[in-house]
C-alpha positions as CSV (number, residue, x, y, z in Angstrom):
1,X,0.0,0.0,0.0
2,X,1.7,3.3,-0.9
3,X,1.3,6.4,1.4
4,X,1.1,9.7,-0.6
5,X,2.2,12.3,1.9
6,X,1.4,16.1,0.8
7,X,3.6,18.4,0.2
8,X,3.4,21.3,2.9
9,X,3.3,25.4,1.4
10,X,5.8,27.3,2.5
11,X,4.3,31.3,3.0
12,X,7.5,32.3,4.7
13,X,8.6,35.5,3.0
14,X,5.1,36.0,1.1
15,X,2.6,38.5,2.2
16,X,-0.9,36.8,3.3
17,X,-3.8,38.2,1.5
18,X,-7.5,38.7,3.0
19,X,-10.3,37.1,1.3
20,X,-11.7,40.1,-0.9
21,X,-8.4,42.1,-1.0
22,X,-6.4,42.7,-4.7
23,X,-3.2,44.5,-4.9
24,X,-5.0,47.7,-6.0
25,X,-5.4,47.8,-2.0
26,X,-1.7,47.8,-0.9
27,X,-1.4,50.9,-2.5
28,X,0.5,53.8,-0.8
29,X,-1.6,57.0,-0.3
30,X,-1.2,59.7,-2.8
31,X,-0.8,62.6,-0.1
32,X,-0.4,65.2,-2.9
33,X,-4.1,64.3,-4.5
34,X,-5.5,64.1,-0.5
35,X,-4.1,67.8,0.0
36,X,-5.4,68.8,-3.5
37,X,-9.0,67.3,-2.4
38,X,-8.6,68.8,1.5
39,X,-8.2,72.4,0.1
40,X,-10.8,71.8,-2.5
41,X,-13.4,70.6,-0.2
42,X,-12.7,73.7,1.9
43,X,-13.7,76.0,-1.3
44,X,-17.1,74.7,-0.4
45,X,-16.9,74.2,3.1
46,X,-16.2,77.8,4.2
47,X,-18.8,79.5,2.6
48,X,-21.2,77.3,3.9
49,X,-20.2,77.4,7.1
50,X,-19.9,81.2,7.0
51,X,-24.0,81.3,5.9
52,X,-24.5,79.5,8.8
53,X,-23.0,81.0,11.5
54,X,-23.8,84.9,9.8
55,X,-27.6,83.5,9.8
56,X,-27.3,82.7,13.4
57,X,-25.9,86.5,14.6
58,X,-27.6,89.6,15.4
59,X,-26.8,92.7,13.2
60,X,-24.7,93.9,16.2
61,X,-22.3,90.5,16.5
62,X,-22.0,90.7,12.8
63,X,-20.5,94.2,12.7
64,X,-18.2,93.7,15.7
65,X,-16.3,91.0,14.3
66,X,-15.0,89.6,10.8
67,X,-18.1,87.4,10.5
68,X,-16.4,83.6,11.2
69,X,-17.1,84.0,14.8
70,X,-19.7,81.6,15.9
71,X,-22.3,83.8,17.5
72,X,-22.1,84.6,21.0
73,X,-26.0,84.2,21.3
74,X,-28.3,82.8,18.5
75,X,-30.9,85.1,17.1
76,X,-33.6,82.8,15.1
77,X,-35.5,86.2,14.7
78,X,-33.2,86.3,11.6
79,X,-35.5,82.8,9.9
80,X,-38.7,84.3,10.7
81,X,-38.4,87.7,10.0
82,X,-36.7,86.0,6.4
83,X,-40.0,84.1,5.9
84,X,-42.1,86.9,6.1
85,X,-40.1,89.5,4.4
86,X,-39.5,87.5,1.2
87,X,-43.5,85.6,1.4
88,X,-41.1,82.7,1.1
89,X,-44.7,80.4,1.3
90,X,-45.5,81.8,-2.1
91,X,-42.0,81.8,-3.9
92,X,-41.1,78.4,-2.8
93,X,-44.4,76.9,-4.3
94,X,-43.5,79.2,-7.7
95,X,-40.1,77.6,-7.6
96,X,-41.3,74.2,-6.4
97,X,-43.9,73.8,-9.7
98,X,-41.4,75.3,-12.1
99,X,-38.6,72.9,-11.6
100,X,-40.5,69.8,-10.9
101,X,-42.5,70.3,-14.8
102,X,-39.0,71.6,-15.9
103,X,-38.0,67.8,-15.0
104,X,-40.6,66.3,-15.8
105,X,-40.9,67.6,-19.6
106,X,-37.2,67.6,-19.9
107,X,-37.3,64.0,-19.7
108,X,-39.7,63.0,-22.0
109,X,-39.1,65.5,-24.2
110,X,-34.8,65.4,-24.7
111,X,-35.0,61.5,-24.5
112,X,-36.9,61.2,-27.4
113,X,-34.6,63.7,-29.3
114,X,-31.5,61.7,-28.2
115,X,-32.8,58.4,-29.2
116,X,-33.6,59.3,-32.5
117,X,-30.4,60.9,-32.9
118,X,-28.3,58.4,-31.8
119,X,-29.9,55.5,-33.9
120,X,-29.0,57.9,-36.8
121,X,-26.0,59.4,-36.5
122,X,-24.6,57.5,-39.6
123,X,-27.0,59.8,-41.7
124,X,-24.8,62.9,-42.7
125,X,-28.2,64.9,-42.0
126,X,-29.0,63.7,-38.2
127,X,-24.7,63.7,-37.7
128,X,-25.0,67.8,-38.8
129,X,-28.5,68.2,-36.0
130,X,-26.3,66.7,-33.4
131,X,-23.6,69.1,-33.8
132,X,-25.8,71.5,-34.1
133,X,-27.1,71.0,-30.7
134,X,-23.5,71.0,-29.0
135,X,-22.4,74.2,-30.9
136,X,-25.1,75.8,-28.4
137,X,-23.0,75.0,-25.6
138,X,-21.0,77.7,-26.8
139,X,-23.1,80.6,-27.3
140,X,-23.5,82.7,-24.2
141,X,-26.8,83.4,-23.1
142,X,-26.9,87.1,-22.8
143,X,-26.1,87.1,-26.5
144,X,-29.3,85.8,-26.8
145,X,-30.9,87.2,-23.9
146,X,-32.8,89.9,-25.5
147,X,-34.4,88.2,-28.7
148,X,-35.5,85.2,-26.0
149,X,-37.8,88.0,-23.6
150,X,-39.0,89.9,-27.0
151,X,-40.7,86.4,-28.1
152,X,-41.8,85.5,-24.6
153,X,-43.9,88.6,-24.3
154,X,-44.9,88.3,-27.6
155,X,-46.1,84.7,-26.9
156,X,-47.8,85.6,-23.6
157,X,-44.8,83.1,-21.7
158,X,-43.5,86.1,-19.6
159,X,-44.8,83.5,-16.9
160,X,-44.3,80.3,-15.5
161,X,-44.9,78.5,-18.2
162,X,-42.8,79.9,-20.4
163,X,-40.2,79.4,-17.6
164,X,-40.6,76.0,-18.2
165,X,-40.5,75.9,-22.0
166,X,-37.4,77.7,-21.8
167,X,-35.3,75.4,-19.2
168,X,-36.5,72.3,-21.3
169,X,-35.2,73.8,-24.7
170,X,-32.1,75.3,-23.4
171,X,-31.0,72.2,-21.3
172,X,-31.3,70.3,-24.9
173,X,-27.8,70.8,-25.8
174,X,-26.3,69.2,-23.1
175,X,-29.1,66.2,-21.9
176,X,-28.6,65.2,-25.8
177,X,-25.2,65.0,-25.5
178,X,-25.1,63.1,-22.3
179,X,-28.1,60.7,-23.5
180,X,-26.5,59.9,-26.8
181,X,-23.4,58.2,-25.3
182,X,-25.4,56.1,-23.7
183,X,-27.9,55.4,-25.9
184,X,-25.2,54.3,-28.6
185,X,-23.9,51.3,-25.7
186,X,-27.7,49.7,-25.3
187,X,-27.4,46.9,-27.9
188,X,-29.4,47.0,-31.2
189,X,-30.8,43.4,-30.7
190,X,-33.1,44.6,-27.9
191,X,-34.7,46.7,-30.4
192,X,-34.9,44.0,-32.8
193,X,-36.5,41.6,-31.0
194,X,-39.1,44.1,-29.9
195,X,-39.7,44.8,-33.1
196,X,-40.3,41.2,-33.6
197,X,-42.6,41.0,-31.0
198,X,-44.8,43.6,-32.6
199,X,-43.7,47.0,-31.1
200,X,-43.6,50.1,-33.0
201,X,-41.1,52.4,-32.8
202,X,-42.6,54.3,-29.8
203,X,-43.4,51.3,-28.3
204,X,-39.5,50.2,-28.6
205,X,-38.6,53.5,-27.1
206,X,-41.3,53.2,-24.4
207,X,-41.4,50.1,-23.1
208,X,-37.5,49.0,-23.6
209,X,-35.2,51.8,-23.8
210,X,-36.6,54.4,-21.9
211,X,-36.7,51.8,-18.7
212,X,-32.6,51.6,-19.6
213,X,-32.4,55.1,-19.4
214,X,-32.7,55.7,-15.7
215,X,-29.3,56.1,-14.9
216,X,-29.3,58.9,-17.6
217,X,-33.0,60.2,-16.3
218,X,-31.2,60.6,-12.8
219,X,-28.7,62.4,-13.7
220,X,-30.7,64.7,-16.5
221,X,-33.3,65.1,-13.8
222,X,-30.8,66.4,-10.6
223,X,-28.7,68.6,-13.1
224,X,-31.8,70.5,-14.1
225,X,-33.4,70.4,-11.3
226,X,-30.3,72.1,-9.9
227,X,-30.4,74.8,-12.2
228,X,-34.0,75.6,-12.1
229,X,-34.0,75.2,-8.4
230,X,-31.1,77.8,-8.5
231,X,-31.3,80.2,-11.9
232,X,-31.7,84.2,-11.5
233,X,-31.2,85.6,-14.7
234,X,-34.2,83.7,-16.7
235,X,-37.0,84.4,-14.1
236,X,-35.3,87.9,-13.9
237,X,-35.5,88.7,-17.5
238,X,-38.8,87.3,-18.1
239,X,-41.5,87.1,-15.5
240,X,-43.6,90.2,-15.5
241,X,-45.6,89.4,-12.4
242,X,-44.4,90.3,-8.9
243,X,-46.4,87.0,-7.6
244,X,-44.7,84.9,-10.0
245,X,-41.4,84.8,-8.3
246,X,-39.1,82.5,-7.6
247,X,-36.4,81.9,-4.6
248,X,-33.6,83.4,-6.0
249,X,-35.9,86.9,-7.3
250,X,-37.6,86.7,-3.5
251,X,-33.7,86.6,-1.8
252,X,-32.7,90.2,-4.3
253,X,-35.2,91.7,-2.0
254,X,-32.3,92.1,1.2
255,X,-29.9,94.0,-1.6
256,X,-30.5,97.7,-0.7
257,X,-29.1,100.3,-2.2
258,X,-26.7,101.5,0.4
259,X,-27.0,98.9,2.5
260,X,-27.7,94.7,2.8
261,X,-29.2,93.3,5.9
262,X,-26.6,89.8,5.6
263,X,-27.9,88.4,8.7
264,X,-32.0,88.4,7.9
265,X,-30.4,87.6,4.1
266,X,-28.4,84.9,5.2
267,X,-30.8,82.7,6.8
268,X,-33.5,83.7,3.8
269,X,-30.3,81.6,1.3
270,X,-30.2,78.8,3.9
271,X,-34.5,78.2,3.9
272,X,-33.8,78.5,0.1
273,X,-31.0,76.1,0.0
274,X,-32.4,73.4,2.4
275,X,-34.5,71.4,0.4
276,X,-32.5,71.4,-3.1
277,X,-29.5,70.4,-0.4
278,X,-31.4,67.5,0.9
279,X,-32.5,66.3,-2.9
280,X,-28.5,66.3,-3.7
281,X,-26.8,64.2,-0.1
282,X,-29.7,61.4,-1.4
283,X,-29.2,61.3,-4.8
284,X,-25.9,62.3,-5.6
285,X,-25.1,58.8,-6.5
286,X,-26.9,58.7,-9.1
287,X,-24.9,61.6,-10.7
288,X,-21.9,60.2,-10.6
289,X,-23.1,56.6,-11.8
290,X,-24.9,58.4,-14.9
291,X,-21.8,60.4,-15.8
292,X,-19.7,57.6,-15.5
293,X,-21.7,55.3,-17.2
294,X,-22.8,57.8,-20.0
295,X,-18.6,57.9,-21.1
296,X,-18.3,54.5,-21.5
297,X,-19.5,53.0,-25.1
């Protein structure tokens, strides 16, 4: 009868590795690109923290020190007064409605255009449309400013409404160019076979590639939701109607002409900021994974 005896490893000398762990791990620390992201991170973390503690002061705190002082007792005076000075009810239901139909027909609407771009970009004609689109990108708005609130008071959209037309057609540009990248990576036999099944082209859209689009619809949705949320100039320029409103027009009212109440104004940009803020910590994810996935074909 013959005994196989096994052979024992030897790990002296070799480094033991964790279930889970690659080599990518053992990595030294890049201290210069830690620094780089420290002071980066401060760029946003000072100014925040500045409208915090300025909103928290009375007007006498605020002009006895250089404003980074936390406050030696906290007014909230500052919120309420803010609330009824800028009938921040009203303004954040104007800004509320505007960005949420901003969204919503931004989505339906630049989808659409994207997909039937990118299933024809082959076609010199649909190739020129799609560079037509970025080449906006590079035109400033106030170049076009004053044509843009001619037309809307011609059309009767000095309003809300035409608030909304106008973020969906000018945020074309750039949801096109983000949709089409990804777009061009959903494989062609999905369509197919739908199309054997019986669907029409809307129906292929619809029911099979719009559903693969949410990655894309996340991160089209937060980015203009940001800047509708946000935007001065267009509400400026076009509504007509003092209860028409938004945020941003209701927070101009603290800028006097000789003087600027920052304390009262302060805590009106924090009520402002607060729910857009909240909307970005629980879905930033999704802005990353859309961009990320968007560049890769």
């Amino acid at each position: 009868m013959t005994t196989t005896t096994a052979t024992p490893v030897t790990t002296i000398g070799k480094k033991r590795r964790s279930p889970g762990r690659t080599d990518d791990d053992t990595r030294p620390t890049n201290w210069w690109v830690t620094a780089l992201i420290a002071v980066c991170s401060l760029t946003v973390l000072i100014p925040v923290y500045l409208a915090v503690v300025v909103a928290l002061k009375t007007p006498d705190q605020l002009d006895q020190g250089t404003g980074f002082e936390l406050p030696t007792s906290i007014r909230w005076e500052n919120f309420a007064e803010a609330w009824e000075r800028t009938a921040f009810p009203q303004a954040l239901l104007n800004t509320a409605l505007i960005t949420v139909f901003a969204v919503i027909f931004t989505l339906l609407s630049n989808s659409v255009v994207a997909y039937a771009l990118a299933r024809q970009l082959h076609r010199p004609f649909f190739k020129g449309v799609y560079f037509y689109f970025l080449a906006a990108l590079f035109i400033p708005f106030p170049i076009i400013m004053l044509p843009v609130v001619k037309q809307s008071a011609l059309l009767n959209l000095d309003n809300q409404l035409g608030l909304i037309i106008l973020y969906t057609v000018f945020g074309l540009s750039l949801n096109v160019f983000i949709y089409t990248a990804y777009i061009q990576s959903i494989p062609l036999e999905l369509e197919e076979a739908a199309r054997v099944d019986g669907a029409s082209t809307w129906g292929v859209f619809w029911r099979v590639i719009f559903p693969l689009l949410t990655p894309m619809n996340a991160t089209v949705g937060i980015l203009t939701c940001v800047w509708a949320w946000n935007d001065f100039i267009l509400p400026l320029v076009v509504l007509t109607s003092p209860d028409a409103r938004t945020l941003p027009l209701a927070n101009y009212v603290f800028q006097g002409q000789f003087n600027t109440d920052y304390t009262v104004a302060f805590a009106s940009y924090l009520m402002a900021m607060a729910p857009l803020l909240l909307v970005y910590v629980f879905s930033q994810r999704w802005v990353i994974s859309g961009v990320t996935r968007g560049s890769i074909k």
